[in-house]
KOLDREN-189118 format. One record per residue (C-alpha): x, y, z. Coordinates in pm, whole numbers, plus 32768, in hexadecimal, padded with zeros to 4 digits. Layout:
N
XYZ/...
This chain:
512
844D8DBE8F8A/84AB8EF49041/86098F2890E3/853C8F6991F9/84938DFE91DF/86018D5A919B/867C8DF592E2/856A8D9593C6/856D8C219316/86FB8BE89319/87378CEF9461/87B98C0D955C/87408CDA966A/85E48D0795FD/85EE8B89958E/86758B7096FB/856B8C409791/84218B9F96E8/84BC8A3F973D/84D28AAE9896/83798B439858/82B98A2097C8/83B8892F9712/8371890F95B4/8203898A95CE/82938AF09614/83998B0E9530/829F8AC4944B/81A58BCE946D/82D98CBB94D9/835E8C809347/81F88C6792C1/81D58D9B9234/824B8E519102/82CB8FC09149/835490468FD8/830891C19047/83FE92B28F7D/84A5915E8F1C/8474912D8D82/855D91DD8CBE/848D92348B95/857792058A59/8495916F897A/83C6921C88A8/824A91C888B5/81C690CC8794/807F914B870B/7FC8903D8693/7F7D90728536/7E36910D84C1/7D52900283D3/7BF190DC832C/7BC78FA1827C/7B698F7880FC/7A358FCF806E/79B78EB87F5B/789F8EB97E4B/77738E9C7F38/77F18FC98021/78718F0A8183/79BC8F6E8204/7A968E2D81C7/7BBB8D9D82D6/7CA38C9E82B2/7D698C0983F4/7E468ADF83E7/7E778A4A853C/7FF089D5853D/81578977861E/82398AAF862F/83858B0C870C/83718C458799/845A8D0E888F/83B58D6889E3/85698D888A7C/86E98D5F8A0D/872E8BFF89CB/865B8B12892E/853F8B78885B/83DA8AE78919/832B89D78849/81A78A81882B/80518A9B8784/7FF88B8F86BA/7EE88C1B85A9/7F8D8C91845D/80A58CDB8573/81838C00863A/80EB8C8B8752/7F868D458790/7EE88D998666/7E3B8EDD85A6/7D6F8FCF861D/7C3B8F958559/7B5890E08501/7A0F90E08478/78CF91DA84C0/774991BF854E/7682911A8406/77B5906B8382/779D8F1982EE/78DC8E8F8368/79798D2282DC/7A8C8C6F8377/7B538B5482E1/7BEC8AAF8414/7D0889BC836C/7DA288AF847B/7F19888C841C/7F4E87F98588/7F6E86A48614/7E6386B686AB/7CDC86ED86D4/7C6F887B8745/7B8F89568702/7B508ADC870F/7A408B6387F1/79CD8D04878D/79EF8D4C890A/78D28E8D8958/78378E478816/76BD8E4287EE/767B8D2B86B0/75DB8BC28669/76448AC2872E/76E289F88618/77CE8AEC85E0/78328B498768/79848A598723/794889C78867/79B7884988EC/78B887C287E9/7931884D86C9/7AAC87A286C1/7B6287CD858D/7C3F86AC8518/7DE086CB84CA/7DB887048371/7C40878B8334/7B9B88E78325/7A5C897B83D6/79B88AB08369/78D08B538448/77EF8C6783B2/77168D50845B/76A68EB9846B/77338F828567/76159049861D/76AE90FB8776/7766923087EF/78BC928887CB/798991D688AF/7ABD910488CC/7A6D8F8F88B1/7B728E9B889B/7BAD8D408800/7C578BF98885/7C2E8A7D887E/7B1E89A58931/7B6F8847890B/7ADE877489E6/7BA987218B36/7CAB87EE8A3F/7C9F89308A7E/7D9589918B65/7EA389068ABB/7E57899A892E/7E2E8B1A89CC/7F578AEE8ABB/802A8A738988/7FC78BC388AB/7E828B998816/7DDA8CC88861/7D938E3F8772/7C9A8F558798/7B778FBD871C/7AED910486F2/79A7915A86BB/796092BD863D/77F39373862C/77C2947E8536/767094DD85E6/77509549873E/773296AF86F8/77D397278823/78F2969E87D8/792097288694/78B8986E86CB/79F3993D870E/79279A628795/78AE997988A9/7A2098EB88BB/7AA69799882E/7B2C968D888C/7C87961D8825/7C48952A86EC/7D65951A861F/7DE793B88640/7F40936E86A3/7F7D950786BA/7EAF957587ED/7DD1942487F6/7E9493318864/7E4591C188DE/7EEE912289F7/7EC98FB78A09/7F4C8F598B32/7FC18E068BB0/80958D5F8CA0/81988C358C49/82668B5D8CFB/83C48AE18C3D/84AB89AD8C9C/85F489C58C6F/85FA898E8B36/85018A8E8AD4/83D289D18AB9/829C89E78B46/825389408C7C/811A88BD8CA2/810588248E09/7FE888CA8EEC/8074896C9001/809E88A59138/8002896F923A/7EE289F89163/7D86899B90EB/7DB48A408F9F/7E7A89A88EA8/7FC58A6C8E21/80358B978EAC/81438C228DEC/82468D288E64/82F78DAE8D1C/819D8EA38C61/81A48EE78AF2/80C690088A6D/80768F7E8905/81818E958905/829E8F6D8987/83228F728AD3/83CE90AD8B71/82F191868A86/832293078A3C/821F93B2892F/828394FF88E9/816196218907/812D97408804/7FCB97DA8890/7F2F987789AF/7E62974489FA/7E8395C989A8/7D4B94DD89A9/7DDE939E8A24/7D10926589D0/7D65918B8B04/7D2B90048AEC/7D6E8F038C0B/7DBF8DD98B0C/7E6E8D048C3F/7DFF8BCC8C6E/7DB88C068E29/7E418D608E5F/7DA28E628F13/7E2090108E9D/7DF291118F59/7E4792158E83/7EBA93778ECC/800294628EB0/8143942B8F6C/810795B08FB2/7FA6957B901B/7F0E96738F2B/7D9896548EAC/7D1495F18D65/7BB9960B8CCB/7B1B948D8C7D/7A4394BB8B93/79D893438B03/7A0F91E98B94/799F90868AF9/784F90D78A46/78B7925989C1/78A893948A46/786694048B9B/770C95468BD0/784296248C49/79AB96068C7E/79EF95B88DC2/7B1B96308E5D/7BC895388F37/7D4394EB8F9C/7D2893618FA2/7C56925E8E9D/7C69910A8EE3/7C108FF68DC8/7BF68E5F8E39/7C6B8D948CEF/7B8F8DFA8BBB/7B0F8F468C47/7B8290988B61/7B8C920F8BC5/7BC893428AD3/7C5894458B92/7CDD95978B36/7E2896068BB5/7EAD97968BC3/801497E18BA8/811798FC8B7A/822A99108ABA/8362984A8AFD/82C797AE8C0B/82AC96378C57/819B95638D1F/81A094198D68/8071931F8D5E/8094925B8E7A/7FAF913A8F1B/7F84917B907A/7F1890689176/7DCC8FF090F0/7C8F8FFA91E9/7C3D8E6091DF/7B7E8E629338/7C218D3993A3/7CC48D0F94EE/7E548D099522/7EB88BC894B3/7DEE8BBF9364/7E0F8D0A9329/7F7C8CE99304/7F948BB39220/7E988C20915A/7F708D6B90E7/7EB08E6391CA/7FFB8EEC9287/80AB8F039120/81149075909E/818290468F08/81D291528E44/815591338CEB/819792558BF0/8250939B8BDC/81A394E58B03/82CD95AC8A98/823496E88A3D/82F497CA88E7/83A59914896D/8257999D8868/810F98E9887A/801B996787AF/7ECB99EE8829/7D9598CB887C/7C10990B8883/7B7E996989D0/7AC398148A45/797097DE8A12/787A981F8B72/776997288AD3/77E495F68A12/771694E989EE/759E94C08ABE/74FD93638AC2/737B93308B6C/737E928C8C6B/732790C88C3D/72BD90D38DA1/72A291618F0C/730B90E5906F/71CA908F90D3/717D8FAE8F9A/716C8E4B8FDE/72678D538FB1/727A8C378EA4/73738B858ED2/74948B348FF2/75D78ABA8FC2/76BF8A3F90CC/78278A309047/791B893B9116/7A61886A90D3/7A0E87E28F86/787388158F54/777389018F1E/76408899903A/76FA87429080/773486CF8F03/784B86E98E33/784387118CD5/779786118BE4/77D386238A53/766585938A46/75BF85FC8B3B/74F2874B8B14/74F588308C66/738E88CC8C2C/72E889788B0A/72DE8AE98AF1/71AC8B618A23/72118C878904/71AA8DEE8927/718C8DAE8A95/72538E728BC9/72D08DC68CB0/737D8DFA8E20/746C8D028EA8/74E98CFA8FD7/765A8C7E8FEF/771C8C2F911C/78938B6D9161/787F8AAE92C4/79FE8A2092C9/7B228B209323/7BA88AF891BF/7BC18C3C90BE/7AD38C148FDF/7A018CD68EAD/78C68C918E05/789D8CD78C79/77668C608B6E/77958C588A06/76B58CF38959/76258E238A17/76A58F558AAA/762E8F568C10/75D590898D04/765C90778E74/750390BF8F50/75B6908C9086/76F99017915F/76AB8F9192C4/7531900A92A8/75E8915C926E/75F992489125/7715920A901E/785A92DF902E/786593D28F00/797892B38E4B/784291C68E2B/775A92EF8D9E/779192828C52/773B913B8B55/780D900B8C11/782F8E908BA7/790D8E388CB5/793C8E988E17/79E98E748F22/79388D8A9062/79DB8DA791A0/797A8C90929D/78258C99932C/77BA8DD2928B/768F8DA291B9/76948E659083/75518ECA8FAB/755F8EBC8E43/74428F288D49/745F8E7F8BFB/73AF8EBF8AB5/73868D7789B6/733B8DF48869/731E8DCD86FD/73FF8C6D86FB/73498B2C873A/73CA89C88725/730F886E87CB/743087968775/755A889D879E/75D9891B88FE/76AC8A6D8983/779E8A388ABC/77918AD78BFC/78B38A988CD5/79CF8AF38DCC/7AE28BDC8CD9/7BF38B448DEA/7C7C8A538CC4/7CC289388D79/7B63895B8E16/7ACB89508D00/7B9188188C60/7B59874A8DA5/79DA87838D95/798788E78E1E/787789198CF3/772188E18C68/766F88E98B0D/751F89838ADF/745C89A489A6/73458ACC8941/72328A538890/70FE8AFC87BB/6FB88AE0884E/6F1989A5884F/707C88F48820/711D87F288E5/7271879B88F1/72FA86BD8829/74208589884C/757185F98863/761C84E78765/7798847087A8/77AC84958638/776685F38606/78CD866E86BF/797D863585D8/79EA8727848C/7A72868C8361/7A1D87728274/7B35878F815C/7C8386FF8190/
């Protein structure tokens, strides 16, 4: 908490004044907010999580191995925090593979417990999505295989156990996952201008999360009081380390930014309030950098922006107030009056020279218009998607393959919420009847819905089919989604029907 929170909870006089106010009710909102503005001291030094290519074996597929395990790991003095982690005590690889890869991973369960590991963005068959149907047993390994056939982007991966969820990615389990495209000429082309791609040099992720710590260091797990959201932590970690610092060495840094928080809302920008150029978000690349001064990402959204700065100089990546649309009251115990500053660029007294950027980057055709007709509507509420919550066995609808389809999505309750589909990478057709903002010009699997604004999406189901296997759709908002906030859908061949989802089938037991 900021000293500037501390004061206005222990002040006697402001404690004084909101009692006077509005008893405890106004104390309460009067200390509801977080204010850590040019409050951090950045001393540590940014963790980069470590870069996996994989292995390639006999038959050519690029080969990972993750063991799912306890760990300790030191988020402040004191106490190391008991955690989750992925060949890590906390977070795990960045995992790197290319467009036409064959990609393996061995997912080994060394924890007490039953998870699983969904390929968040990722376009492959739904047996090997790692959603709440594919659990993986303490002791037992699961390994997915698919070929990877999408843009460059930044994908992510995480747990998806069923009712689960919140509490596995809160307690660490969470990496990357970049997907690169050799065919994206204009990036490559240095006469064109490039973008910053050397990992961990000028391309840097930034996972970022937000935790909440007893007093004995671990992490609490009670939903906040006042809110509708789950846990709202006020201590962030970038990658695992709080107070972060990474230290700059050229003209311009690619920053790969990922809201892995479990209810959190970023709205991203520079204490100093200078631009940047964002040039990808969930599904890849963007036609054109756009240059903006603020980005804001629900939980599970990424943006890739591009940052410009001079020698010596230092900027500060800050999270401004995010825009929820909700009034007063919800607004401010859902974190949309909070100001938390995240990471500090310390740019080299030398830096050395960067690539102009790129004016075209990545065009898609477009799935859809405004005017096409809508498929499907879902009403997202409390705990349910159009008055149901979530059934293991029970299939939502049936989406036919090589088919495009627009669905119409819209949250009626004055609670933050997102929307995201496995699978597919969505287009945004429209917000409030009215033309997407440049930030949802790109590929997107999860967006933002703010209450009572109906939000087109056109979706593309192709080359994976499966009667008897289903992908999620579903609030991102974790504890949403564990309390029933989600669907299941299957796509199906032509002539198909879909088939019985079996109680047995959830389980993997694969080899001990």
């Amino acid at each position: 908490m900021s000293r500037r929170t501390l004061l206005k909870a222990g002040g006697g006089t402001v404690a004084a004044a909101a009692a006077a106010t509005g008893g405890v009710v106004g104390w309460m909102y009067t200390t509801g907010d977080i204010d850590a503005a040019g409050e951090v001291e950045f001393t540590n030094r940014l963790a980069i999580p470590p870069l996996d290519i994989g292995r390639r074996d006999s038959s050519g597929r690029r080969v990972f191995h993750l063991r799912a395990a306890k760990g300790e790991h030191r988020l402040r003095p004191g106490r190391p925090t008991e955690t989750w982690g992925l060949n890590a005590p906390y977070l795990g690889p960045t995992l790197r593979a290319a467009r036409g890869d064959t990609v393996a991973v061995n997912l080994y369960n060394d924890l007490p417990e039953t998870t699983s590991l969904h390929w968040h963005g990722m376009h492959l068959p739904a047996r090997m999505d790692g959603g709440p149907h594919q659990g993986v047993d303490p002791g037992r390994t699961w390994s997915p295989t698919w070929t990877i056939d999408q843009p460059a982007a930044t994908l992510w991966y995480h747990p998806h156990p069923h009712e689960q969820t919140a509490r596995h990615v809160y307690r660490g389990m969470a990496g990357m996952f970049i997907l690169d495209d050799d065919d994206d000429g204009a990036v490559r082309d240095a006469a064109r201008g490039a973008l910053p791609n050397r990992y961990g040099v000028d391309d840097i992720p930034v996972i970022v999360q937000d935790k909440r710590l007893d007093g004995d260091n671990q992490l609490d797990t009670s939903a906040h009081r006042m809110s509708g959201v789950g846990i709202l932590g006020d201590l962030i970690c970038v990658n695992g380390t709080t107070g972060p610092y990474h230290r700059v060495t050229t003209e311009r840094i690619r920053l790969r930014l990922l809201n892995a928080s479990n209810a959190r809302f970023y709205r991203f920008g520079f204490a100093d309030d200078r631009p940047f150029a964002l040039v990808g978000t969930d599904g890849g690349l963007l036609p054109a950098p756009h240059e903006t001064r603020r980005i804001q990402l629900s939980p599970a959204e990424r943006a890739e922006i591009v940052v410009t700065l001079k020698p010596g100089e230092r900027a500060v990546l800050r999270s401004f107030p995010p825009d929820l649309d909700l009034n007063l009251w919800d607004r401010r115990f859902n974190g949309g009056d909070d100001t938390l500053d995240i990471l500090q660029l310390r740019a080299a007294s030398r830096l050395a020279p960067s690539p102009k950027l790129p004016q075209r980057l990545a065009e898609a055709s477009a799935l859809a218009t405004t005017s096409t007709k809508v498929d499907r509507t879902f009403e997202l509420s409390s705990f349910s998607i159009n008055g149901k919550s979530m059934n293991m066995r029970r299939i939502d609808f049936t989406a036919p393959r090589d088919t495009t389809e627009v669905w119409e999505v819209t949250a009626i309750d004055a609670v933050p919420h997102n929307f995201h589909v496995h699978d597919v990478q969505f287009q945004v057709l429209s917000v409030g009847g009215k033309p997407p903002s440049p930030e949802l010009g790109g590929w997107k699997d999860t967006v933002h819905t703010p209450p009572g604004v109906p939000i087109r999406l056109a979706l593309r189901f192709r080359d994976h089919s499966d009667p008897g296997f289903p992908y999620m759709y579903h609030c991102h908002v974790l504890y949403h989604e564990d309390q029933g906030l989600m669907g299941q859908f299957v796509v199906v061949a032509p002539g198909q029907k879909p088939g019985r989802i079996g109680s047995g089938s959830s389980h993997h037991h694969g080899h001990s």
